[in-house]
C-alpha positions as CSV (number, residue, x, y, z in Angstrom):
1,X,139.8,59.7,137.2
2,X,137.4,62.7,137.0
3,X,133.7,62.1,138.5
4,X,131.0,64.0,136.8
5,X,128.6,65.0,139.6
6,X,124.9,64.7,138.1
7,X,123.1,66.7,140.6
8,X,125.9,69.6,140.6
9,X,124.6,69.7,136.4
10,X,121.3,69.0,137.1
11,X,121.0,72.1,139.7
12,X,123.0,74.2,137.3
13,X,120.4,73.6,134.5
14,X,117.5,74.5,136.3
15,X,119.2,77.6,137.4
16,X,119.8,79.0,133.5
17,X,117.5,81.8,133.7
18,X,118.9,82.6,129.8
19,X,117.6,79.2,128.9
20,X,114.4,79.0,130.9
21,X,113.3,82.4,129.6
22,X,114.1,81.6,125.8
23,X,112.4,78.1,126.2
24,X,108.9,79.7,127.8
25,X,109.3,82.2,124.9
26,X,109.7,79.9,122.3
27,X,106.7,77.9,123.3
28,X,104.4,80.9,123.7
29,X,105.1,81.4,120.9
30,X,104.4,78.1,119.7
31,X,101.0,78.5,122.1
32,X,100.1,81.6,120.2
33,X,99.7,80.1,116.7
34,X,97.9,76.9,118.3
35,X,95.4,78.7,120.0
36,X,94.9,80.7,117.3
37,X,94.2,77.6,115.0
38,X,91.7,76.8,117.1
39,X,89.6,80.2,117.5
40,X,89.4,79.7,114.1
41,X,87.3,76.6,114.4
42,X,89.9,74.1,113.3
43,X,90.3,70.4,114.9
44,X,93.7,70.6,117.5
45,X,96.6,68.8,114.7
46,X,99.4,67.7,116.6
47,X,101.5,69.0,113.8
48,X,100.8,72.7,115.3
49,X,103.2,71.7,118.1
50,X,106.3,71.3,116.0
51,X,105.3,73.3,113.1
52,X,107.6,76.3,111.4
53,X,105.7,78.8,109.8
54,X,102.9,81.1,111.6
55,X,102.4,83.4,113.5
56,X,104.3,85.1,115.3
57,X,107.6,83.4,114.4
58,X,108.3,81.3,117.9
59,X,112.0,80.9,116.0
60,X,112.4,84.7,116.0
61,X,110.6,85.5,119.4
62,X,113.1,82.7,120.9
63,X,116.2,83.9,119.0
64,X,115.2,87.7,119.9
65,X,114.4,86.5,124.1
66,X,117.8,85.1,124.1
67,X,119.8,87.7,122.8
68,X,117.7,90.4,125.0
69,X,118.5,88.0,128.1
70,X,122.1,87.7,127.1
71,X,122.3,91.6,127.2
72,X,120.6,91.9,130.6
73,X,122.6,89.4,131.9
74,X,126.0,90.0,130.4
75,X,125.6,93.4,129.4
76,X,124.8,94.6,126.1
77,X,128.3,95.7,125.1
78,X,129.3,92.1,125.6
79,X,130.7,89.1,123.4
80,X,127.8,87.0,124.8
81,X,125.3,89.7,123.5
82,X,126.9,90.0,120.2
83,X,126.8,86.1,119.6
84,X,123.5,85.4,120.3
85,X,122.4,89.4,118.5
86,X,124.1,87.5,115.5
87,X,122.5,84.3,115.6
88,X,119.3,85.8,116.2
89,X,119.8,88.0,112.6
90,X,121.0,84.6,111.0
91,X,117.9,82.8,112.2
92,X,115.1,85.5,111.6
93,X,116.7,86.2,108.1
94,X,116.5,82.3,107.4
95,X,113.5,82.2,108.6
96,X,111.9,84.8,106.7
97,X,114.4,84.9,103.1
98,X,115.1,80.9,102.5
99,X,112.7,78.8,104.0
100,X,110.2,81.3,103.1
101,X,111.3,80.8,99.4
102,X,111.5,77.2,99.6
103,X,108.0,77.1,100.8
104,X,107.1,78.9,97.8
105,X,108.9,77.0,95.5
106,X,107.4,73.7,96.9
107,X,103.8,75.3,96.5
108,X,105.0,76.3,92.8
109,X,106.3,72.3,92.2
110,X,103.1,71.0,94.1
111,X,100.9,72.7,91.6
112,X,103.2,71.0,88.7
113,X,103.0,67.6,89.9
114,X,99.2,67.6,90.3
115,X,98.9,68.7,87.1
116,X,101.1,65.9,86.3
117,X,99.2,63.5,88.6
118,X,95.5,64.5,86.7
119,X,97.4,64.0,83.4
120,X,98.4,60.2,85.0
121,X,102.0,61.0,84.0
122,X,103.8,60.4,87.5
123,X,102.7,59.9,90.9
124,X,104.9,61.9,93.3
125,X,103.8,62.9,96.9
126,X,103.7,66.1,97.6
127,X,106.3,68.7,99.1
128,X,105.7,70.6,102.1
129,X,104.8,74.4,101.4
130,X,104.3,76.1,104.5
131,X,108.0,76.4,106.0
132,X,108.8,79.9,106.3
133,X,107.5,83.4,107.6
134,X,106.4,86.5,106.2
135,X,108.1,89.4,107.3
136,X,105.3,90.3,109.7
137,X,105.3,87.0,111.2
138,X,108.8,87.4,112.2
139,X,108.4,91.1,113.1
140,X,105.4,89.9,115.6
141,X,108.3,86.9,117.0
142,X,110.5,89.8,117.8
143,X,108.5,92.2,119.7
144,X,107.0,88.8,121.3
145,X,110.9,88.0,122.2
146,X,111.5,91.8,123.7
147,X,109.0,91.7,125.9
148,X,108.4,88.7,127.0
149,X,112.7,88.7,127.9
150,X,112.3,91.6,129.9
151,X,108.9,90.5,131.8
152,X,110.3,87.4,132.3
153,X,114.3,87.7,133.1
C-alpha cells in the first residue's frame, strides 16, 4: 500500500516559486483595479475581488508571470516555456476576442429586453456585460506580468 506523505506535499507547495509568483501577480492585479475603484470615489463591492474585466487584465498579467517564470526557471527554449507561452496567447486572446464580444453582445440584448420590459412585454433579468478586456487592458496585464515575474522570481 502506498502512503501519501502530507507534509512532504505540503512543503513542496510552498516551495513553487512558479506558482507563488503567478498567484501575487494575479492578485495585484486584481489589487490594481480595486484600488482604483475606489480613488474614484466608489463604495468597496465585493464583486471587485472576483471580477473579469478591468484594468489591467489580472488574467493576462498571471498568464504572462507564469510563462516568464517558466522561462527563467526552465529556460526559454523549453517545453515548459512553450506550454505555458501558449496558454498564455489562448488566455489573453479569450480574454480580449470572445468574452470581450460576449460582453458586448449582452449590453446589445440588455438594451432589447428593457425596451421590452418598458413596453411590459416580458420580464427577463438582465445579462452580465462587463466580461472581457479591451486590448489595452490586456496589454497593461502583460507588461504587469513581465515585470512583476522578473522582480519577483
Amino acid at each position: 500500500m502506498h502512503t501519501i506523505d502530507i507534509s512532504g506535499i505540503l512543503f513542496q507547495f510552498s516551495r513553487n516559486r512558479i506558482l507563488w509568483v503567478t498567484v501575487i501577480v494575479w492578485i495585484t492585479g486584481q489589487g490594481i483595479k480595486i484600488a482604483t475603484n475606489l480613488l474614484r470615489g466608489r463604495r468597496f463591492n465585493f464583486r471587485w475581488l472576483i471580477r473579469t474585466g478591468g484594468m489591467p487584465s489580472s488574467h493576462a498579467a498571471g498568464v504572462t508571470a507564469l510563462s516568464i517564470c517558466c522561462g527563467l526557471e526552465y529556460g526559454f527554449q523549453s517545453g515548459m516555456f512553450a506550454l505555458a507561452s501558449i496558454f498564455a496567447m489562448v488566455t489573453m486572446f479569450d480574454a480580449q476576442g470572445v468574452r470581450r464580444s460576449a460582453g458586448e453582445q449582452a449590453e446589445v440584448l440588455n438594451k432589447v429586453l428593457d425596451d421590452m420590459y418598458w413596453h411590459k412585454k416580458v420580464d427577463v433579468g438582465r445579462i452580465r456585460e462587463f466580461v472581457g478586456h479591451s486590448p489595452i487592458q490586456v496589454l497593461a496585464g502583460f507588461a504587469l506580468g513581465i515585470g512583476m515575474a522578473i522582480l519577483l522570481f
